[in-house]
TORTITOR-69085 format. One record per residue (C-alpha): residue in one letter; residue number from 1; x, y, z. Coordinates in nm, 3 decimals. Example, Ala and Ser with C-alpha at 12.3 -4.5 7.8 and 13.67 -1.06 7.14 Angstrom:
 resn resi    east   north      up
    A    1   1.230  -0.450   0.780
    S    2   1.367  -0.106   0.714
end
This chain:
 resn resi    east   north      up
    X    1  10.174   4.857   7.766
    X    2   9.906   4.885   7.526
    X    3   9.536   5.051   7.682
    X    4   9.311   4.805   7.710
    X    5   8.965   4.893   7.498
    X    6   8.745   4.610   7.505
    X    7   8.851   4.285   7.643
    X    8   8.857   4.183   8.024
    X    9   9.086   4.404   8.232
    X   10   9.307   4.181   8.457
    X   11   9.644   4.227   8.596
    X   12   9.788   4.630   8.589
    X   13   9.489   4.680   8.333
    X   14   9.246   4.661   8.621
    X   15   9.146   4.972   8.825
    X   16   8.958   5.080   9.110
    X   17   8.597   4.908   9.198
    X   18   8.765   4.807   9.545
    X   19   8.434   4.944   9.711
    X   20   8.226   4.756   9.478
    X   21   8.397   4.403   9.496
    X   22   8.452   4.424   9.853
    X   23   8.052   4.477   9.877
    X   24   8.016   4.187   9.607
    X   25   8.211   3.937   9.860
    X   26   7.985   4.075  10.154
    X   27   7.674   4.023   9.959
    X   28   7.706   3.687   9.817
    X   29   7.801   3.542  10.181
    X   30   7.417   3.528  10.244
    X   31   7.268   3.594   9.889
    X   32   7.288   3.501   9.491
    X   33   7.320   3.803   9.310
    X   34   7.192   3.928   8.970
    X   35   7.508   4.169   8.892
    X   36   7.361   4.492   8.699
    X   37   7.431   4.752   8.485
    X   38   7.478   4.879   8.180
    X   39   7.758   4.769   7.889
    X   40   8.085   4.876   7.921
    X   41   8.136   4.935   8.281
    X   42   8.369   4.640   8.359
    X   43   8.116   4.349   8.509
    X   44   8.360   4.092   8.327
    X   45   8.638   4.253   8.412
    X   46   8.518   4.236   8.798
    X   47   8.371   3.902   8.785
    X   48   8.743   3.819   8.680
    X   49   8.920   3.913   8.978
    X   50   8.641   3.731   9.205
    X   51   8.757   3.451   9.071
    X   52   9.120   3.506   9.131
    X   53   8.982   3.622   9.507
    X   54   8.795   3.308   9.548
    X   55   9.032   3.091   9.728
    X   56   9.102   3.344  10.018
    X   57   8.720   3.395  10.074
    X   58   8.670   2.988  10.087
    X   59   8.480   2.930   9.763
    X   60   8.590   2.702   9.443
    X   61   8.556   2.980   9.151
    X   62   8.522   2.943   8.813
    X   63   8.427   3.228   8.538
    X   64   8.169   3.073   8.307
    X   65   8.115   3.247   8.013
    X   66   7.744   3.135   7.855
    X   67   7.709   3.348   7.557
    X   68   7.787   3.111   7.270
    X   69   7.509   2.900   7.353
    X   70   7.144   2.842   7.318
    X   71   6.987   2.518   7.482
    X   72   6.988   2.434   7.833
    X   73   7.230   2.084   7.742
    X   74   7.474   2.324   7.692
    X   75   7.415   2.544   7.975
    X   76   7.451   2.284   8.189
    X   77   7.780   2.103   7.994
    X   78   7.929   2.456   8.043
    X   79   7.918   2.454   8.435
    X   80   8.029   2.081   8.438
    X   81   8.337   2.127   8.202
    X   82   8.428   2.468   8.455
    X   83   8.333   2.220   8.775
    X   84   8.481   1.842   8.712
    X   85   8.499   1.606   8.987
    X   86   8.899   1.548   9.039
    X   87   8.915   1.911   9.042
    X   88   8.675   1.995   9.285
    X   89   8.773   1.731   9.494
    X   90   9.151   1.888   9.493
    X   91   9.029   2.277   9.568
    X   92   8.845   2.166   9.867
    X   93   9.191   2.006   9.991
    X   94   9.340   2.328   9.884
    X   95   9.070   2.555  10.098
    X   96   9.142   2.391  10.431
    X   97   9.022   2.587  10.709
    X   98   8.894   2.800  10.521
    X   99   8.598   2.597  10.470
    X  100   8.499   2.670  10.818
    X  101   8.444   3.033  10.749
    X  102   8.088   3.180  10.769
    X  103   7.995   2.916  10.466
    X  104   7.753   2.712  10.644
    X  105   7.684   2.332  10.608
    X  106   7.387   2.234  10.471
    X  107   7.170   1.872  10.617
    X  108   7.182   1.610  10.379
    X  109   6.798   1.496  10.280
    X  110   6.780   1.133  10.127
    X  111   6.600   1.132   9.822
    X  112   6.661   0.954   9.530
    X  113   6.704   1.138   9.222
    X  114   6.570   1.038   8.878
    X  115   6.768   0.792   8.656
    X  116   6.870   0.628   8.975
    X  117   7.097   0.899   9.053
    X  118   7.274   0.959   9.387
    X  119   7.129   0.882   9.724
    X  120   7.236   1.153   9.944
    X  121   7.095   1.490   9.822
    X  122   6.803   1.730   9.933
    X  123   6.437   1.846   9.868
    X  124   6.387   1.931   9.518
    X  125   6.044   2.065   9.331
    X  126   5.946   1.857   9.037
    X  127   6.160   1.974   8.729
    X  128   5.958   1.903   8.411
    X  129   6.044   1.558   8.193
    X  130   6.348   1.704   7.992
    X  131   6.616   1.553   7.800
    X  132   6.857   1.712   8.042
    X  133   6.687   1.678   8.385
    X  134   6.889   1.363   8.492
    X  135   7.178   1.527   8.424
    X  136   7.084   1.889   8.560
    X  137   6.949   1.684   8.888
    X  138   7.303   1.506   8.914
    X  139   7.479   1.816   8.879
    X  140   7.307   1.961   9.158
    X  141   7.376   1.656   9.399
    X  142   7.754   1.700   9.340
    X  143   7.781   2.044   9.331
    X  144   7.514   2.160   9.614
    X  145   7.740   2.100   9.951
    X  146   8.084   2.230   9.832
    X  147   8.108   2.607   9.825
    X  148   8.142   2.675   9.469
    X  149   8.078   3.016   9.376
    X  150   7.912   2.992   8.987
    X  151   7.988   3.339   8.769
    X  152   7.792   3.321   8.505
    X  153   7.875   3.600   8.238
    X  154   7.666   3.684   7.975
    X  155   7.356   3.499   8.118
    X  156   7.124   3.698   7.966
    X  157   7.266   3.685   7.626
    X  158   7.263   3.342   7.670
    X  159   6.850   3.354   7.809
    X  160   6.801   3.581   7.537
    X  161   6.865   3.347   7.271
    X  162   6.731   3.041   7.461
    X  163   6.413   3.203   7.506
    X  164   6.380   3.269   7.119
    X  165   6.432   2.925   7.039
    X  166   6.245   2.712   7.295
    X  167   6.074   2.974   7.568
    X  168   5.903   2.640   7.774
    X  169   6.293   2.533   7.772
    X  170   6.419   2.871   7.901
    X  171   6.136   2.852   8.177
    X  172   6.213   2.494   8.292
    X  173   6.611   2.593   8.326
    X  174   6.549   2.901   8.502
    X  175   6.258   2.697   8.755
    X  176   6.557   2.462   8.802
    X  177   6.784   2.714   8.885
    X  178   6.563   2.918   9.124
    X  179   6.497   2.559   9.303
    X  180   6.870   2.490   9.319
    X  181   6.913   2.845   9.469
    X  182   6.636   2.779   9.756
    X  183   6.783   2.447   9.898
    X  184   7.032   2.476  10.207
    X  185   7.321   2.495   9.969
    X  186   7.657   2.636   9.995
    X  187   7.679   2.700   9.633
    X  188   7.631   3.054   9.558
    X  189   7.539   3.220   9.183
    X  190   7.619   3.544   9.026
    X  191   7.449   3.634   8.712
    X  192   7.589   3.897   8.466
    X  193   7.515   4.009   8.119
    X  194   7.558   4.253   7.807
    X  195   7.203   4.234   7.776
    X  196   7.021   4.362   8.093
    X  197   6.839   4.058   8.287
    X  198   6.562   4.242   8.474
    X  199   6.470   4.378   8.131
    X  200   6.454   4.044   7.959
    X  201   6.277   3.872   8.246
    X  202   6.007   4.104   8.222
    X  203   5.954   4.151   7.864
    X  204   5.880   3.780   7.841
    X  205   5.679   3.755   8.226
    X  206   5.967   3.550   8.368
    X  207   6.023   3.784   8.640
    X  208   5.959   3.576   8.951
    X  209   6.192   3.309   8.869
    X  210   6.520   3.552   8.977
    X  211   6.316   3.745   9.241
    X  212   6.531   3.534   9.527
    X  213   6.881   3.707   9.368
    X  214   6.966   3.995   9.532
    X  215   7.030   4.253   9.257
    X  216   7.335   4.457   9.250
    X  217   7.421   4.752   9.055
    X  218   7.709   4.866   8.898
    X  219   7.770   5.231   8.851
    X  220   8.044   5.411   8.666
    X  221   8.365   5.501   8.801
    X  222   8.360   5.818   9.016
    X  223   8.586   6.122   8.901
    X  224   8.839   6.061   9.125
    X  225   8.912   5.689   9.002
    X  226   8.854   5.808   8.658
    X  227   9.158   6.094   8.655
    X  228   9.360   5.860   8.841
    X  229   9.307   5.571   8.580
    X  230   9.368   5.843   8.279
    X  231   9.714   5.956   8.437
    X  232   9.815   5.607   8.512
    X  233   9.759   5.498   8.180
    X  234   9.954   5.776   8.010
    X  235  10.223   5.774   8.218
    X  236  10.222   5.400   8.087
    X  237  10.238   5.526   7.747
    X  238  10.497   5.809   7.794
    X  239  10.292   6.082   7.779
    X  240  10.246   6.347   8.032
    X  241   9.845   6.377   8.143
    X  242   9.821   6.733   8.328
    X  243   9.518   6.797   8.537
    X  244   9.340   6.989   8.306
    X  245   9.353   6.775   8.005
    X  246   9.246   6.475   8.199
    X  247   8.944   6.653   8.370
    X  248   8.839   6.766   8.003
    X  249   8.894   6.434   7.858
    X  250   8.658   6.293   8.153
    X  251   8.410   6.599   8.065
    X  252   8.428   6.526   7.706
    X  253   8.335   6.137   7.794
    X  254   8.039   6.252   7.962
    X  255   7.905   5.895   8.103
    X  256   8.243   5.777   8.317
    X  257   8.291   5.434   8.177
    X  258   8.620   5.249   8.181
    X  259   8.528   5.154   7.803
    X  260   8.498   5.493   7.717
    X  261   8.744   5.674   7.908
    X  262   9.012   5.426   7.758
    X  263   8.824   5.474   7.373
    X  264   8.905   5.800   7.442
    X  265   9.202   5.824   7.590
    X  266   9.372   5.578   7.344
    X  267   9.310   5.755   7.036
    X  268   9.381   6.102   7.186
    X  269   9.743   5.944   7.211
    X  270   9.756   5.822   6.847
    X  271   9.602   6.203   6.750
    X  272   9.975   6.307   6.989
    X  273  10.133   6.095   6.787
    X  274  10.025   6.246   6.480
    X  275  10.032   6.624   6.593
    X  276  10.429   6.559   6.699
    X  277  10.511   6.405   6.360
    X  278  10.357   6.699   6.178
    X  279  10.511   6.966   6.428
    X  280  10.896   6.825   6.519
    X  281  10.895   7.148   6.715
    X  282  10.621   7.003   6.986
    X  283  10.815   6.673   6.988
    X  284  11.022   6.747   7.312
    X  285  10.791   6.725   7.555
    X  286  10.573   6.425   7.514
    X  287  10.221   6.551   7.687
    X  288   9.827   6.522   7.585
    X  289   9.678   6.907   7.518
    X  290   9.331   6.960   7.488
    X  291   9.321   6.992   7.108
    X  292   9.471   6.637   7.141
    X  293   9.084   6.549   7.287
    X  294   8.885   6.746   7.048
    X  295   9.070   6.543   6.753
    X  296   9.070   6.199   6.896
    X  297   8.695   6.283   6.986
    X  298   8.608   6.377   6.582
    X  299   8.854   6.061   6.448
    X  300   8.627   5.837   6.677
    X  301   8.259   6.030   6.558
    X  302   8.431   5.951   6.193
    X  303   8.457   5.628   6.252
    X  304   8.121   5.392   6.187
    X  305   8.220   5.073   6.256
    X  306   8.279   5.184   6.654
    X  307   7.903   5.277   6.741
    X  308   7.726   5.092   6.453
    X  309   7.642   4.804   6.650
    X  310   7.424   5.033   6.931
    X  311   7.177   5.071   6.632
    X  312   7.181   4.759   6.480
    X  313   7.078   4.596   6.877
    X  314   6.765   4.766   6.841
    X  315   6.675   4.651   6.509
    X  316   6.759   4.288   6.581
    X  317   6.671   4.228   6.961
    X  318   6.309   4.463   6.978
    X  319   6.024   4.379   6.770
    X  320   5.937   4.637   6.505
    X  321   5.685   4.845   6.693
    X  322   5.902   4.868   6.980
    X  323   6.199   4.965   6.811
    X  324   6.019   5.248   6.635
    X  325   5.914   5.361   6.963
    X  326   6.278   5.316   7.061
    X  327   6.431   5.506   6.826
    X  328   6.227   5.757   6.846
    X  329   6.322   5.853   7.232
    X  330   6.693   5.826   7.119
    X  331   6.603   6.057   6.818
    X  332   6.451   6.331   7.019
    X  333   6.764   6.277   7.322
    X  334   7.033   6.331   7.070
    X  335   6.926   6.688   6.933
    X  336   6.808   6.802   7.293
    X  337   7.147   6.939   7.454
    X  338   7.037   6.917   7.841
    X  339   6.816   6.592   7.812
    X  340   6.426   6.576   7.820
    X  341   6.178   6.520   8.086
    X  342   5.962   6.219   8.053
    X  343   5.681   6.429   7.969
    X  344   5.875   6.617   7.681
    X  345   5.966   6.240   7.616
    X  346   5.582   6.188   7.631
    X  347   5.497   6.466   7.372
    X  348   5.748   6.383   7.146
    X  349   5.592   6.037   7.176
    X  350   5.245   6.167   7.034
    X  351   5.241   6.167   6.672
    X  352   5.328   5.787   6.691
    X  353   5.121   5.649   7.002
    X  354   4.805   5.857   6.993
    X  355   4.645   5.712   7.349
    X  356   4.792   5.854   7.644
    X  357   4.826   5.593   7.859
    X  358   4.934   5.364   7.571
    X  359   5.232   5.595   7.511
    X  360   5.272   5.656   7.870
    X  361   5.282   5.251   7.954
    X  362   5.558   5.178   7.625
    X  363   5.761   5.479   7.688
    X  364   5.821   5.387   8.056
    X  365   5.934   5.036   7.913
    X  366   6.115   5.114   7.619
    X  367   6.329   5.381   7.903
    X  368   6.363   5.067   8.088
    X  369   6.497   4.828   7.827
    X  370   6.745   5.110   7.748
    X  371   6.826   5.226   8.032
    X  372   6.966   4.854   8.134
    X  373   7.122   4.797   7.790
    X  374   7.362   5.134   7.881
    X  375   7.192   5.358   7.582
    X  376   7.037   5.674   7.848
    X  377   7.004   5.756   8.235
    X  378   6.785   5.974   8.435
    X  379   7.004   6.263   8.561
    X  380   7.000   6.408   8.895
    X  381   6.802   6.724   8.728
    X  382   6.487   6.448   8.669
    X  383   6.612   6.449   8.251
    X  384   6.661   6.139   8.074
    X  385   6.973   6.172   7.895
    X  386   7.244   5.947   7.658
    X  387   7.499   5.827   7.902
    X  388   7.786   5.850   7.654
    X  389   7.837   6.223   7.515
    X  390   8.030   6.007   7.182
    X  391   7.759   5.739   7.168
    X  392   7.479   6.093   7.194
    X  393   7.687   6.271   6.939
    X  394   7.738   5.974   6.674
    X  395   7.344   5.923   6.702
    X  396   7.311   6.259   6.639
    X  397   7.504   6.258   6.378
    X  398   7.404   5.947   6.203
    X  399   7.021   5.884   6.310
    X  400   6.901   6.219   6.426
    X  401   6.719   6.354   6.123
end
């Protein structure tokens, strides 16, 4: 069974984060939740087996998947197409009892919506005269009573790119959304994204329309997980994972992402591969050795088109002064070994940002934009850090001069 290296893990390809979903099916009981965290740990992948979970915790799921769009028509065209009437209508016959779990049932308010829509609904705030209020107001009526539990991935790709093309559109869809969310409803959202939301909602002073979601972060995958996932997966592929090639690998990974620790992993197999065909005498036993790491760790280094995109982000999603200040923090992490403080981070910050509190006030948000977009982390020693050793050692490489 081929490893898994970039799209959703479902099935035997998913591992671990039992602690996390079970806390994600706790939370949203009572909440809507703005799921965080850098790329590459496995929100997708997670958001994917909620949905498969749904039915036993009495909601109607569906994975919605916003990042090919830009306007707020088809936003909304998205969540209708993943939520049509017949099929609601047969889920809830499917839930049963299960409706009368600790879901609770909202009071119907009569108001008549705009367009002459519906007649049973609830208490709405004014949404602004749009060409898609009628049917974003409709959508609402239907959908507010049943328990349908909305995943919205890539939500802030999605914002991202609405907000660049029509920023009083973006606010109007997000006021709608934070109104829906306040009613009595059953519904319940989860937000998720590539691009981190807090982040975004700040950079552009949108901040208080998600300030009712409770946010939840994802973390990496602790070591034990991560050696267990490792063996598993060469065991999968025939090869023999002893302890102490599997603890380096996870060493060598630095940052313990799924992404990673299957980049890795995967081409420290084809580097096997290779070292067996050139040594017939090795070829017995098939097992991963730790020169097997060090090679699959230079192939990867060698190989642009893997990490190219982490620089390009920064020259298309920050303006120019901010991605000079940007790349200059990731400059000065790359040749410092052990991290930097944010006052070496500060000094290093001088020649470009002369006032102090100027430098102070763009460092502490450029730390924040990449901190949530999975470039760096503040270590337990107070350093800020890259979180992957490859993605540190490829900048190094390649944009540390």
């Amino acid at each position: 069974m081929p490893i898994r290296t970039g799209s959703i893990a479902t099935g035997e390809h998913f591992f671990d984060r039992t602690t996390e979903i079970k806390s994600l099916w706790r939370t949203v009981q009572e909440n809507h939740i703005v799921f965080a965290g850098p790329r590459r740990l496995g929100k997708s992948s997670i958001l994917k087996r909620m949905s498969e979970e749904a039915t036993a915790h009495g909601y109607i799921a569906a994975l919605v998947d916003v990042s090919g769009h830009d306007t707020a028509v088809e936003f909304l065209d998205c969540i209708e197409r993943a939520f049509p009437d017949e099929s609601v209508r047969h889920s809830l016959g499917k839930l049963g009892k299960l409706i009368a779990s600790p879901i609770k049932i909202i009071k119907k308010v009569d108001v008549k919506l705009p367009g002459g829509v519906g007649g049973g609904g609830f208490e709405l705030q004014a949404l602004p005269e749009t060409s898609w209020k009628v049917s974003a107001l409709a959508l609402q009526n239907r959908l507010t009573e049943t328990p349908v539990l909305l995943l919205i991935d890539e939500f802030s790709v999605f914002l991202d790119k609405l907000i660049a093309k029509n920023k009083p559109e973006a606010e109007a869809l997000l006021g709608w959304l934070r109104t829906w969310r306040q009613t009595d409803t059953t519904c319940r959202f989860i937000f998720s994204g590539s691009v981190g939301i807090s982040a975004l909602l700040e950079r552009h002073g949108f901040t208080t329309w998600m300030n009712d979601c409770h946010e939840f972060p994802l973390g990496p995958f602790k070591q034990p997980a991560a050696m267990a996932m490792v063996i598993e997966l060469s065991a999968r592929e025939n090869y023999r994972l002893p302890k102490e090639t599997a603890d380096y690998l996870c060493a060598r990974t630095g940052w313990l992402s799924p992404f990673y620790l299957c980049l890795l992993l995967d081409e420290s197999i084809n580097a096997a591969d290779d070292r067996r065909v050139e040594n017939p005498e090795s070829a017995a036993e098939k097992e991963l050795i730790l020169s097997d790491v060090d090679d699959a760790y230079d192939r990867l280094l060698a190989s642009r088109s893997r990490f190219v995109h982490w620089h390009k982000r920064l020259l298309r999603d920050l303006a120019p002064s901010e991605c000079d200040v940007a790349l200059a923090i990731l400059r000065a992490l790359s040749r410092a070994e052990a991290g930097l403080t944010i006052a070496q981070l500060r000094n290093r910050l001088s020649k470009l940002i002369a006032d102090p509190q100027t430098r102070s006030d763009r460092l502490s948000a450029n730390l924040h934009y990449l901190e949530e977009n999975g470039y760096v982390g503040l270590h337990q020693d107070d350093k800020v850090q890259f979180l992957s050793f490859l993605l540190k050692d490829y900048w190094k490489k390649n944009h540390g001069a």
